[in-house]
PyMOL Python script that loads the backbone (N, CA, C, O; Angstrom):
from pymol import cmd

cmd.read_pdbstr("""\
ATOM      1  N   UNK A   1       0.825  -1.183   0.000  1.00  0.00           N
ATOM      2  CA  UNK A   1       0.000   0.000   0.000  1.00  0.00           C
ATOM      3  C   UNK A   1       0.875   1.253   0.000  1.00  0.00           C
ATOM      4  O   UNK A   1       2.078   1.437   0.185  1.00  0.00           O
ATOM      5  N   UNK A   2      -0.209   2.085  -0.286  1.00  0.00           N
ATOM      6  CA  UNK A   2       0.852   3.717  -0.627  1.00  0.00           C
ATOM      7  C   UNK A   2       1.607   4.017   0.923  1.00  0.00           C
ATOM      8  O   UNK A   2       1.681   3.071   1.708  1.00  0.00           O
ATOM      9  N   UNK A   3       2.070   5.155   1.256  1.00  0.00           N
ATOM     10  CA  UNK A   3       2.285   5.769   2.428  1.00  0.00           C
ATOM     11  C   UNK A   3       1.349   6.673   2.505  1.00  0.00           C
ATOM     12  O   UNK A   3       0.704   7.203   1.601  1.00  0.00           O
ATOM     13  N   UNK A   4       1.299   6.858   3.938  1.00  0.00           N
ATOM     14  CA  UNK A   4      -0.147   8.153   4.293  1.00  0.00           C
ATOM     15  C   UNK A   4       0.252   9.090   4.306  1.00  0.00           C
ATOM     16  O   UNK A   4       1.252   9.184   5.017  1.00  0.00           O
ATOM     17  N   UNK A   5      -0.282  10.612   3.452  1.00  0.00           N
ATOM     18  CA  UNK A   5       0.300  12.049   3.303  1.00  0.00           C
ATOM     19  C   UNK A   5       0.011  12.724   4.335  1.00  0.00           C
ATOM     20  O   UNK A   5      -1.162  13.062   4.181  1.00  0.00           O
ATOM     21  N   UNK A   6       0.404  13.133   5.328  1.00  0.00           N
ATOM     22  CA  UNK A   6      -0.058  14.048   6.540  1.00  0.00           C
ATOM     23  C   UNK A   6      -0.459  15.323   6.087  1.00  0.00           C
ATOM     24  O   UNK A   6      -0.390  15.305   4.858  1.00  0.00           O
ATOM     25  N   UNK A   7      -0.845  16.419   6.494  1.00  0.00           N
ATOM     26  CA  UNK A   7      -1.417  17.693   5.407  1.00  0.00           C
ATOM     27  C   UNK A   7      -0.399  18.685   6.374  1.00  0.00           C
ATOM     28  O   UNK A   7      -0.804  19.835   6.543  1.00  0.00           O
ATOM     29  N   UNK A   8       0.589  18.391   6.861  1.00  0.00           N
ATOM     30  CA  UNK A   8       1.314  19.412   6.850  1.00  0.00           C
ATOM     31  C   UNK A   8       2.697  18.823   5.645  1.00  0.00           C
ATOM     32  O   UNK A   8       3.411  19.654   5.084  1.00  0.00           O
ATOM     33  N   UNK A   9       2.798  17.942   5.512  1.00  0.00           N
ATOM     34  CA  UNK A   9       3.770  17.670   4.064  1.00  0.00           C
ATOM     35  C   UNK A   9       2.741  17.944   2.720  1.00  0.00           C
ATOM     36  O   UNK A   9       3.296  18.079   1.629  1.00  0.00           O
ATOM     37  N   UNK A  10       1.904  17.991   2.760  1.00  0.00           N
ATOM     38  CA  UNK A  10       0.735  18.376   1.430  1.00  0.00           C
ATOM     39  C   UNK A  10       1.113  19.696   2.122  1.00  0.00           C
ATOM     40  O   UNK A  10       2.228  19.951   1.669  1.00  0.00           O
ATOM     41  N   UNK A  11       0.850  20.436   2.777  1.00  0.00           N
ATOM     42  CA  UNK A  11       0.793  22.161   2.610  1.00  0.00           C
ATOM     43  C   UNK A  11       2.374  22.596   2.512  1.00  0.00           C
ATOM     44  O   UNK A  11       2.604  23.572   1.798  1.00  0.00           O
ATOM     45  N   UNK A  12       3.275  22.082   3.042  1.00  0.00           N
ATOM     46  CA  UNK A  12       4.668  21.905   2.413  1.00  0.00           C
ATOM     47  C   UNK A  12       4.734  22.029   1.212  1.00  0.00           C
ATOM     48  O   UNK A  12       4.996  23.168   0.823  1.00  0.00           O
ATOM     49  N   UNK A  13       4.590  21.259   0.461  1.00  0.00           N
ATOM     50  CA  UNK A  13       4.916  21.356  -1.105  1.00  0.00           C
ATOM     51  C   UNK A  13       3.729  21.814  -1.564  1.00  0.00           C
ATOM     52  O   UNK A  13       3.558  21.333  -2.684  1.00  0.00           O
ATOM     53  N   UNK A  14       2.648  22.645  -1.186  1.00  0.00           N
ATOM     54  CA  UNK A  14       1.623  23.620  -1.756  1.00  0.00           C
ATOM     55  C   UNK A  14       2.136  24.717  -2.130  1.00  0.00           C
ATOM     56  O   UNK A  14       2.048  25.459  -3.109  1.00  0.00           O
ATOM     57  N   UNK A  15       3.168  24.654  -0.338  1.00  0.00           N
ATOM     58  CA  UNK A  15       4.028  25.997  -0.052  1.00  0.00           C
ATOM     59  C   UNK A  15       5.437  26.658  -1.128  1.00  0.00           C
ATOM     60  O   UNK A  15       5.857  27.775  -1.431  1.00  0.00           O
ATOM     61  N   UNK A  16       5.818  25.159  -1.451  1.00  0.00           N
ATOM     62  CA  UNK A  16       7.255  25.051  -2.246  1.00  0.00           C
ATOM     63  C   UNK A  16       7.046  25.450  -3.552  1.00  0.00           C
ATOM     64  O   UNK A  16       7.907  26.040  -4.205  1.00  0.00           O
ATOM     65  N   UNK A  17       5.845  25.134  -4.009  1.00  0.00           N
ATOM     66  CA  UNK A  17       5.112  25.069  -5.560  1.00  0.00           C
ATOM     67  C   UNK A  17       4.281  26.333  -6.049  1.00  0.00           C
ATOM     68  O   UNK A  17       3.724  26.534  -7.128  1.00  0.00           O
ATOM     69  N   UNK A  18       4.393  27.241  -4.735  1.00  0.00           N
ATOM     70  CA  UNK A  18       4.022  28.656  -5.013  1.00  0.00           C
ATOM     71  C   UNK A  18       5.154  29.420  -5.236  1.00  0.00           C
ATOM     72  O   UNK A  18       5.360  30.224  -6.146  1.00  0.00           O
ATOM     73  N   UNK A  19       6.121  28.973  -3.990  1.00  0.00           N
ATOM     74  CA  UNK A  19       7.106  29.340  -3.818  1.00  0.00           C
ATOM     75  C   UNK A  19       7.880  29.740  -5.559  1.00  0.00           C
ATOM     76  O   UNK A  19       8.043  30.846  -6.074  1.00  0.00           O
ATOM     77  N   UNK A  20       8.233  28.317  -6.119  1.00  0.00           N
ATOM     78  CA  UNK A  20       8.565  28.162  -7.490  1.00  0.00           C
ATOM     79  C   UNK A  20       7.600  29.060  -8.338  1.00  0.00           C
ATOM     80  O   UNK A  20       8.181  29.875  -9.055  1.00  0.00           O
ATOM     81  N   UNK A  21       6.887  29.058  -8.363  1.00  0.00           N
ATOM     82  CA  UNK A  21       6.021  29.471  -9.285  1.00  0.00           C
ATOM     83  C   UNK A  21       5.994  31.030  -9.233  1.00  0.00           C
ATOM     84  O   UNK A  21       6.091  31.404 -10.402  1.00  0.00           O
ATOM     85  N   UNK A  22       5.929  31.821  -8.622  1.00  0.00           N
ATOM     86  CA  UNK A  22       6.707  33.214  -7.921  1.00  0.00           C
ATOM     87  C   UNK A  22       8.108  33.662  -8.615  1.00  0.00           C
ATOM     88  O   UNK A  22       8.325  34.753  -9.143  1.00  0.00           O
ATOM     89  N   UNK A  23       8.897  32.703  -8.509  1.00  0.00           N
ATOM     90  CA  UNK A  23      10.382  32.939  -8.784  1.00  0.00           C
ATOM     91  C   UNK A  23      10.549  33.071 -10.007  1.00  0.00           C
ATOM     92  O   UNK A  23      11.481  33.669 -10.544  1.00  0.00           O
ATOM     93  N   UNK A  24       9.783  32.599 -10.456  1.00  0.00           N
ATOM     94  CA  UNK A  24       9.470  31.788 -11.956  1.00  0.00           C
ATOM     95  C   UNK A  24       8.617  33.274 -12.867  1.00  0.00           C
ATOM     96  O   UNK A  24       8.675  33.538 -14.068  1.00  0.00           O
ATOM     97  N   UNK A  25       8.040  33.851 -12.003  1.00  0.00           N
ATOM     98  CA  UNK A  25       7.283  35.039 -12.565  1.00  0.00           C
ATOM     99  C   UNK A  25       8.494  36.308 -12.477  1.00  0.00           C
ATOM    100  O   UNK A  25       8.766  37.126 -13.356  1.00  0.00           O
ATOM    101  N   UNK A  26       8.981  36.195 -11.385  1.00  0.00           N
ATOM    102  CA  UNK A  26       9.647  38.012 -11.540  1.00  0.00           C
ATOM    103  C   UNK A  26      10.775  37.470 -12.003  1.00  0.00           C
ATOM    104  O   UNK A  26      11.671  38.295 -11.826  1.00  0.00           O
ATOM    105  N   UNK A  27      11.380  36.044 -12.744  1.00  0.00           N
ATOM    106  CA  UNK A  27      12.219  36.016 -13.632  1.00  0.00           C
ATOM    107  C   UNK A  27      12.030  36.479 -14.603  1.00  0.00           C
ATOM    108  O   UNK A  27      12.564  37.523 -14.978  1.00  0.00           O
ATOM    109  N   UNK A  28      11.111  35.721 -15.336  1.00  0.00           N
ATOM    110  CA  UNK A  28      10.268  36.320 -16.308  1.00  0.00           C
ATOM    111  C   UNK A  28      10.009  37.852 -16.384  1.00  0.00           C
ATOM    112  O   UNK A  28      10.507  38.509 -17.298  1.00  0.00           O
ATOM    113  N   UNK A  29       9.506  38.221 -15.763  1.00  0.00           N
ATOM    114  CA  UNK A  29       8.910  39.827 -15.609  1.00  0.00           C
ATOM    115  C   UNK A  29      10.761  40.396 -15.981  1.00  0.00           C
ATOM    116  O   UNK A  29      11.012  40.704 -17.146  1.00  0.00           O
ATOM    117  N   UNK A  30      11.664  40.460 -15.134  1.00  0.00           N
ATOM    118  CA  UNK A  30      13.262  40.746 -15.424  1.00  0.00           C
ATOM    119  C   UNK A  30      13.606  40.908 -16.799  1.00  0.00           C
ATOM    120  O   UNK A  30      13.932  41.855 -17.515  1.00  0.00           O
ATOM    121  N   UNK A  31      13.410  39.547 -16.954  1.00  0.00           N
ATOM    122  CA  UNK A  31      13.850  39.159 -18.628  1.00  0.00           C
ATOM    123  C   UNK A  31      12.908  40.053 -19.434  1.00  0.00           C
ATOM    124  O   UNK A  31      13.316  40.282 -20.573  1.00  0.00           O
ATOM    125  N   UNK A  32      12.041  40.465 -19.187  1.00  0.00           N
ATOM    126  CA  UNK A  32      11.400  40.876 -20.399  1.00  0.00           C
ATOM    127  C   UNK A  32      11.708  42.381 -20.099  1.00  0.00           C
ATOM    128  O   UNK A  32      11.708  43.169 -21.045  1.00  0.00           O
ATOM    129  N   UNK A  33      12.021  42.905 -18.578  1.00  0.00           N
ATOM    130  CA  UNK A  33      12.352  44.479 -19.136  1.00  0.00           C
ATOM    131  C   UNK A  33      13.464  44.389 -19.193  1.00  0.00           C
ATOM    132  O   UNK A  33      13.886  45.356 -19.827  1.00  0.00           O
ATOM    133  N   UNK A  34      14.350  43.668 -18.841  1.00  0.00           N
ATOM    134  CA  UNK A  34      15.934  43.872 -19.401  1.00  0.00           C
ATOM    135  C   UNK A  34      16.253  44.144 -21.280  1.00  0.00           C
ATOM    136  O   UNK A  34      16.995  45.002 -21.759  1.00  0.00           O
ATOM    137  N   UNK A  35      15.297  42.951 -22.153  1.00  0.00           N
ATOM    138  CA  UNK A  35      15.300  42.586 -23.311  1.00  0.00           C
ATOM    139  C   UNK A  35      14.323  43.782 -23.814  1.00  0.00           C
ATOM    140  O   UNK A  35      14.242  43.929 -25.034  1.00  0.00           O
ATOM    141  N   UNK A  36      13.796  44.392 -23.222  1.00  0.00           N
ATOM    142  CA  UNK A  36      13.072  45.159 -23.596  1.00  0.00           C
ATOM    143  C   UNK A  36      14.181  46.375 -23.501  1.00  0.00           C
ATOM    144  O   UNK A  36      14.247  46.953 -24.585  1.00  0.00           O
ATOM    145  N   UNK A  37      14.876  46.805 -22.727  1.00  0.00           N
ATOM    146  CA  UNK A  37      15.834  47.733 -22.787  1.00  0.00           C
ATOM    147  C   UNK A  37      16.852  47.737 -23.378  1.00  0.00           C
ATOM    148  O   UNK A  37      17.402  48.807 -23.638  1.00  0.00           O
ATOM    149  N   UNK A  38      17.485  46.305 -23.828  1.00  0.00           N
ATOM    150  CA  UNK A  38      18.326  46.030 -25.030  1.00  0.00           C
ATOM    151  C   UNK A  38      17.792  46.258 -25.926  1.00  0.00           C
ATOM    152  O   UNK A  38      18.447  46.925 -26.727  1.00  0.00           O
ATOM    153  N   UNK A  39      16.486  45.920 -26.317  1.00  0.00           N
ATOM    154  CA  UNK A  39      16.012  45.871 -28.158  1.00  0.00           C
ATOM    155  C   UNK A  39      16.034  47.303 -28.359  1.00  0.00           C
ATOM    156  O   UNK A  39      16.761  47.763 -29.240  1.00  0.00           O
ATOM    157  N   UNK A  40      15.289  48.093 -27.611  1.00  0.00           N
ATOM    158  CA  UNK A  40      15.383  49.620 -27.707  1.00  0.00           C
ATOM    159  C   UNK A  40      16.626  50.324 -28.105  1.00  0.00           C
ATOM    160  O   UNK A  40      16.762  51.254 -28.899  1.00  0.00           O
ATOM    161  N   UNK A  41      17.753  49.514 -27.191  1.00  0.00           N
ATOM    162  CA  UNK A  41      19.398  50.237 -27.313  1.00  0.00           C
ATOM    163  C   UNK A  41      19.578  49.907 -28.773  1.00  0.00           C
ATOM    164  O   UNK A  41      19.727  50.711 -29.694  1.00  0.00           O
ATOM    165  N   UNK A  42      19.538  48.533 -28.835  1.00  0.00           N
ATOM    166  CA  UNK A  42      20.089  48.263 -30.583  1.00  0.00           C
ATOM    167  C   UNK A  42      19.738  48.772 -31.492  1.00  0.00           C
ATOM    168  O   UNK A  42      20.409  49.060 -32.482  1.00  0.00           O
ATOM    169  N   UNK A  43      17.498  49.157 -31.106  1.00  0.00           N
ATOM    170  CA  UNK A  43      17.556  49.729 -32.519  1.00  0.00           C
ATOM    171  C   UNK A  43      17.635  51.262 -32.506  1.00  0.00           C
ATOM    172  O   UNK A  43      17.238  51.939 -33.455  1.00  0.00           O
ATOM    173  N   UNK A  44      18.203  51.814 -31.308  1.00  0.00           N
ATOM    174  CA  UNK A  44      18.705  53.101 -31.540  1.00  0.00           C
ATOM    175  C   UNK A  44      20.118  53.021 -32.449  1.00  0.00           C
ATOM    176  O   UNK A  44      20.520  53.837 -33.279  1.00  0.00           O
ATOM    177  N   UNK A  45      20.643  51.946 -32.076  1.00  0.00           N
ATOM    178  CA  UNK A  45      22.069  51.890 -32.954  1.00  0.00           C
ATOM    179  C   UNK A  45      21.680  51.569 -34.413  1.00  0.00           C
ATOM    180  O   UNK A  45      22.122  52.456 -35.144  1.00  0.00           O
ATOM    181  N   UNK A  46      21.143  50.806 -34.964  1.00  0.00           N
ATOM    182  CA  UNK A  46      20.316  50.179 -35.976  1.00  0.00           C
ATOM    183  C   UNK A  46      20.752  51.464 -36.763  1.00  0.00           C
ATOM    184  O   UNK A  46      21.649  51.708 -37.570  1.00  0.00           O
ATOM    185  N   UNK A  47      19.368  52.447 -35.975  1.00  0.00           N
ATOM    186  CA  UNK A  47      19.251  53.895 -36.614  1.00  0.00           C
ATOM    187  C   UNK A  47      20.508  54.929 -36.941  1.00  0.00           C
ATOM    188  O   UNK A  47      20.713  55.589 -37.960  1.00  0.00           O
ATOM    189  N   UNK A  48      21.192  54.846 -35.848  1.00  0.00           N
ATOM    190  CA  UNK A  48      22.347  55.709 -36.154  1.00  0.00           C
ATOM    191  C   UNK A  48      22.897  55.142 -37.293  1.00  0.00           C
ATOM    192  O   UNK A  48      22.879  55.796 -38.335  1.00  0.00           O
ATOM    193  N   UNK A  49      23.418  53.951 -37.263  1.00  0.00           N
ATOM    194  CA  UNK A  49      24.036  53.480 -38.502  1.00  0.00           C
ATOM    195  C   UNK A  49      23.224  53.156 -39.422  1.00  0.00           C
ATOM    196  O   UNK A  49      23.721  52.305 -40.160  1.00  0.00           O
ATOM    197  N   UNK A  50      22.117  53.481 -39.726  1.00  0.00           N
ATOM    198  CA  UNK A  50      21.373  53.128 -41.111  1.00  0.00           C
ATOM    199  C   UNK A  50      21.288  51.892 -41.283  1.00  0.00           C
ATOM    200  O   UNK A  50      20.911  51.563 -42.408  1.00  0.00           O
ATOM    201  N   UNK A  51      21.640  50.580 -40.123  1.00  0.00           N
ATOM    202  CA  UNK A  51      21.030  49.633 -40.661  1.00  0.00           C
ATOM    203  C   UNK A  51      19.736  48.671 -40.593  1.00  0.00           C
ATOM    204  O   UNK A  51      19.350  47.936 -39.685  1.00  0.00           O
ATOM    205  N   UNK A  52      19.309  48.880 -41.612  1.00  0.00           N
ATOM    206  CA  UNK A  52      17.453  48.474 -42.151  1.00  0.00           C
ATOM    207  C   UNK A  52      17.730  46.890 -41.514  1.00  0.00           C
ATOM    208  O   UNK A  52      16.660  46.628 -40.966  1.00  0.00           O
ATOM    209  N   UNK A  53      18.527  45.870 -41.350  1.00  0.00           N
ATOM    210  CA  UNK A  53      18.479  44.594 -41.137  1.00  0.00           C
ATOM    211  C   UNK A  53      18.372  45.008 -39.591  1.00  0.00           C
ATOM    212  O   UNK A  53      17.411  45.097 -38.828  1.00  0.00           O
ATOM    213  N   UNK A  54      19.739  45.225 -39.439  1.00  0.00           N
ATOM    214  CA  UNK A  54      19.300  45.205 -37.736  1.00  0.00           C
ATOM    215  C   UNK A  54      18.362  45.984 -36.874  1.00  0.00           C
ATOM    216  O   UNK A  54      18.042  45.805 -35.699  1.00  0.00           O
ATOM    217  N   UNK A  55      17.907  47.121 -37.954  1.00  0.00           N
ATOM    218  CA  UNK A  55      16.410  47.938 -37.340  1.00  0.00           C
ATOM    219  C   UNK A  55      15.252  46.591 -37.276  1.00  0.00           C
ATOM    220  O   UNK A  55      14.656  46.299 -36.239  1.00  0.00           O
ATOM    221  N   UNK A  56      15.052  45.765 -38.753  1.00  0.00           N
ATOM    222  CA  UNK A  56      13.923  45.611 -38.439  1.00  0.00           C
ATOM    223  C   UNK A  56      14.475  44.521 -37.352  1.00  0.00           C
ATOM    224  O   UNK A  56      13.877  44.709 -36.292  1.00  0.00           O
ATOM    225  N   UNK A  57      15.258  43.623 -37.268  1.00  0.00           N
ATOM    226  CA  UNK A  57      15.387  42.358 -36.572  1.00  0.00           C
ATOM    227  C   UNK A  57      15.336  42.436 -35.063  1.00  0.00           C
ATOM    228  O   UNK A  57      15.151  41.386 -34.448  1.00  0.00           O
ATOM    229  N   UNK A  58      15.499  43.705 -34.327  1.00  0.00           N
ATOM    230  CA  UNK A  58      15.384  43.738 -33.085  1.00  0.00           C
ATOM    231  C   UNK A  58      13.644  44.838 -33.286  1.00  0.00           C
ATOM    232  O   UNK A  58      12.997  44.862 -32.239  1.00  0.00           O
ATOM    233  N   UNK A  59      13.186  45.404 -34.143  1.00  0.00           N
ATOM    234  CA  UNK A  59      11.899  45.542 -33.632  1.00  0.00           C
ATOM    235  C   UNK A  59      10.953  44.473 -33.642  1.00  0.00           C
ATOM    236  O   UNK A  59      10.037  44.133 -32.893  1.00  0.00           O
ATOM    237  N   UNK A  60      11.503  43.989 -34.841  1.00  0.00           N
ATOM    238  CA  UNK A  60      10.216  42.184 -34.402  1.00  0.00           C
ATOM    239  C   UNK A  60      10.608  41.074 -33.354  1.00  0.00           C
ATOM    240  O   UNK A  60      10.184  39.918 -33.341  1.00  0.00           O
ATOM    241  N   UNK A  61      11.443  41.613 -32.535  1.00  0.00           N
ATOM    242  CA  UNK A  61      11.931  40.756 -31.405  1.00  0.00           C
ATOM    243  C   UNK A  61      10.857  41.810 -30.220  1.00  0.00           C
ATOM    244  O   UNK A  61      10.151  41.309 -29.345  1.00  0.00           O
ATOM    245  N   UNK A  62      10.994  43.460 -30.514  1.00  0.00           N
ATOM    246  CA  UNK A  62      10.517  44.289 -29.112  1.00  0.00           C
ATOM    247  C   UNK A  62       9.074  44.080 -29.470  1.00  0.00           C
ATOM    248  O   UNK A  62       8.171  44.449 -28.719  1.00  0.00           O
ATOM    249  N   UNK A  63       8.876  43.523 -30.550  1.00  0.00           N
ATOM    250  CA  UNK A  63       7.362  43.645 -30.859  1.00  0.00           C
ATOM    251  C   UNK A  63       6.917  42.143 -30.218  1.00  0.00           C
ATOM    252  O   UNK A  63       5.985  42.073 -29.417  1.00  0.00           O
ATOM    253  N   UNK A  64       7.504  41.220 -30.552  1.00  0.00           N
ATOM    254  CA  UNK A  64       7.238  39.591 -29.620  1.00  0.00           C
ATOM    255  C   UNK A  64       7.384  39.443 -28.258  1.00  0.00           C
ATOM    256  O   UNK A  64       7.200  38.385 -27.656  1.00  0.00           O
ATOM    257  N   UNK A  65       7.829  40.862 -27.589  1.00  0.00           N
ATOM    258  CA  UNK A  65       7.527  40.856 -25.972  1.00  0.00           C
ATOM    259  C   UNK A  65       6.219  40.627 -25.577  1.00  0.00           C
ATOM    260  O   UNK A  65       5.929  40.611 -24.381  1.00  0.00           O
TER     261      UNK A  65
END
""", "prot")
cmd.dss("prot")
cmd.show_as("cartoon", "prot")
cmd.util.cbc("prot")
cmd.orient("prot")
């Protein structure tokens, strides 16, 4: 037969699995304004140097945020 789950090891890993799931969001949230502040930098450079490849290739990256 199985082993018996006590509900303080079930609210344990309720606890752990929010826990993760949290960490997991303001990573996310990070990454996207960091990459969001790179794509901006590049295609300011893009612009200075006139180049049409690397303009459009980092706005359809700031646009897939």
């Amino acid at each position: 037969m199985g082993r018996i789950v006590y509900p303080t090891n079930q609210l344990r890993g309720f606890l752990n699995t929010i826990n993760d799931l949290s960490a997991d969001l303001v990573l996310q949230e990070s990454m996207q304004i960091f990459n969001k502040k790179l794509y901006t930098t590049k295609i300011e450079e893009a612009l200075l140097a006139k180049d049409k490849e690397k303009f459009m290739k980092y706005t359809n990256l700031l646009k897939q945020l």
